[in-house]
C-alpha positions in Angstrom: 124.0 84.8 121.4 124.5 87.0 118.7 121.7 87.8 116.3 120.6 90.4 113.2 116.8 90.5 112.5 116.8 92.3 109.0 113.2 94.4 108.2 111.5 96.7 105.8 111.5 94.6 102.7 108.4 94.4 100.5 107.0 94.5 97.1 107.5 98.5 95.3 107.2 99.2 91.7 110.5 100.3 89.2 111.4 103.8 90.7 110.1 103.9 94.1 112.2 103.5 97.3 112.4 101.0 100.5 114.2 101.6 103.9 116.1 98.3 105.4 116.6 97.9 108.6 119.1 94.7 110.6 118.5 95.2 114.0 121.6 93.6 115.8 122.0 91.6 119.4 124.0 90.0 121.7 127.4 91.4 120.6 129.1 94.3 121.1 127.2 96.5 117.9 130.0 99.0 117.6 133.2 97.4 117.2 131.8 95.3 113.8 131.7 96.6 110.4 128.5 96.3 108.8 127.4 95.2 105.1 124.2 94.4 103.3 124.3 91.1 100.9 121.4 90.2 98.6 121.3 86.5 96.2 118.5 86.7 93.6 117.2 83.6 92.4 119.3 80.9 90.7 122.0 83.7 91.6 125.1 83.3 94.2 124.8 86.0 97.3 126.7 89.7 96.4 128.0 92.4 98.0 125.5 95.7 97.7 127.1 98.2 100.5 129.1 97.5 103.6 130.1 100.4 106.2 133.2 100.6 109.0 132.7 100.2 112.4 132.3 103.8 113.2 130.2 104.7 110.3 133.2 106.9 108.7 133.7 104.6 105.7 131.5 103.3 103.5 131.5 101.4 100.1 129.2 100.3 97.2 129.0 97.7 94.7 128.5 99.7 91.2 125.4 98.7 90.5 123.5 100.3 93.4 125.6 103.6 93.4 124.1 106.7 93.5 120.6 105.1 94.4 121.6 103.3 97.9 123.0 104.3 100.9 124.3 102.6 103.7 124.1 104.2 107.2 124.3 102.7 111.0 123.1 103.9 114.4 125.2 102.4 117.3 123.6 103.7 119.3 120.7 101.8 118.4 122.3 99.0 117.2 120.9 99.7 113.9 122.3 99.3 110.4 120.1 100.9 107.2 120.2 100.4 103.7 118.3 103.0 102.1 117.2 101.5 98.3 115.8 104.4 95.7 114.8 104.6 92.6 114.7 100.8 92.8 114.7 98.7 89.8 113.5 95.2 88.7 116.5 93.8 88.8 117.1 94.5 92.9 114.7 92.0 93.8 116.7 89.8 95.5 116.8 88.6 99.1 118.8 91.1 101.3 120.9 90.2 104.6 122.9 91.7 106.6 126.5 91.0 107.9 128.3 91.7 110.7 132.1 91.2 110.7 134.9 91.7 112.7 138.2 89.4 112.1 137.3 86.2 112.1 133.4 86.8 113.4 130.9 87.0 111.0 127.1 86.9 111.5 124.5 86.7 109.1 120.6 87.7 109.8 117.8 85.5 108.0 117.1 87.9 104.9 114.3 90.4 104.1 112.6 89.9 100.5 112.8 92.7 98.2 110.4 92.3 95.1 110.3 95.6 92.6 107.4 94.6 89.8 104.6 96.4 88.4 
């Protein structure tokens, strides 16, 4: 049974950084590309980064460029999103996808609150 446990959210004030982490299971890690979603509030869910199968490709929405980074371990079965200099307007739930034709997999979320 497949499964993606997403960690690492938390509540960080404007400019400061979180690491996320979707720890994936019961499929075969490698051969899926990877992507991190968030939906804030009243909002519908968006695309913030995803990343091939291989980790070779990788691509962001515009408003996180420059400040996140997407990055996987298959090894580990790991997938990261690395947030910095975070901003209010990033709080959002985040999830992690897994895709690969017509597969797709969705962990339970991770809340991300950046306040003062």
């Amino acid at each position: 049974q497949a499964q993606l446990v997403e960690s690492g959210g938390g509540l960080v004030q404007p400019g400061g950084s979180l690491r996320l982490s979707c720890a994936a299971s019961g499929f075969t890690f490698s051969t899926y590309a990877m992507s991190w979603y968030r939906q804030a509030p009243g909002k519908e869910r968006e695309l913030v980064a995803g990343i091939n199968s291989l980790g070779g490709s990788t691509n962001y929405a515009d408003f996180v460029k420059g400040r996140f980074t997407i990055s996987r371990d298959n090894a580990k079965n790991t997938v990261y999103l690395q947030m910095n200099s975070l901003k209010p307007e990033d709080t959002a739930v985040y999830f992690c996808k897994a895709s690969r034709l017509y597969d797709n997999y969705w962990g339970q979320g991770t809340q991300v609150t950046v306040s003062s």
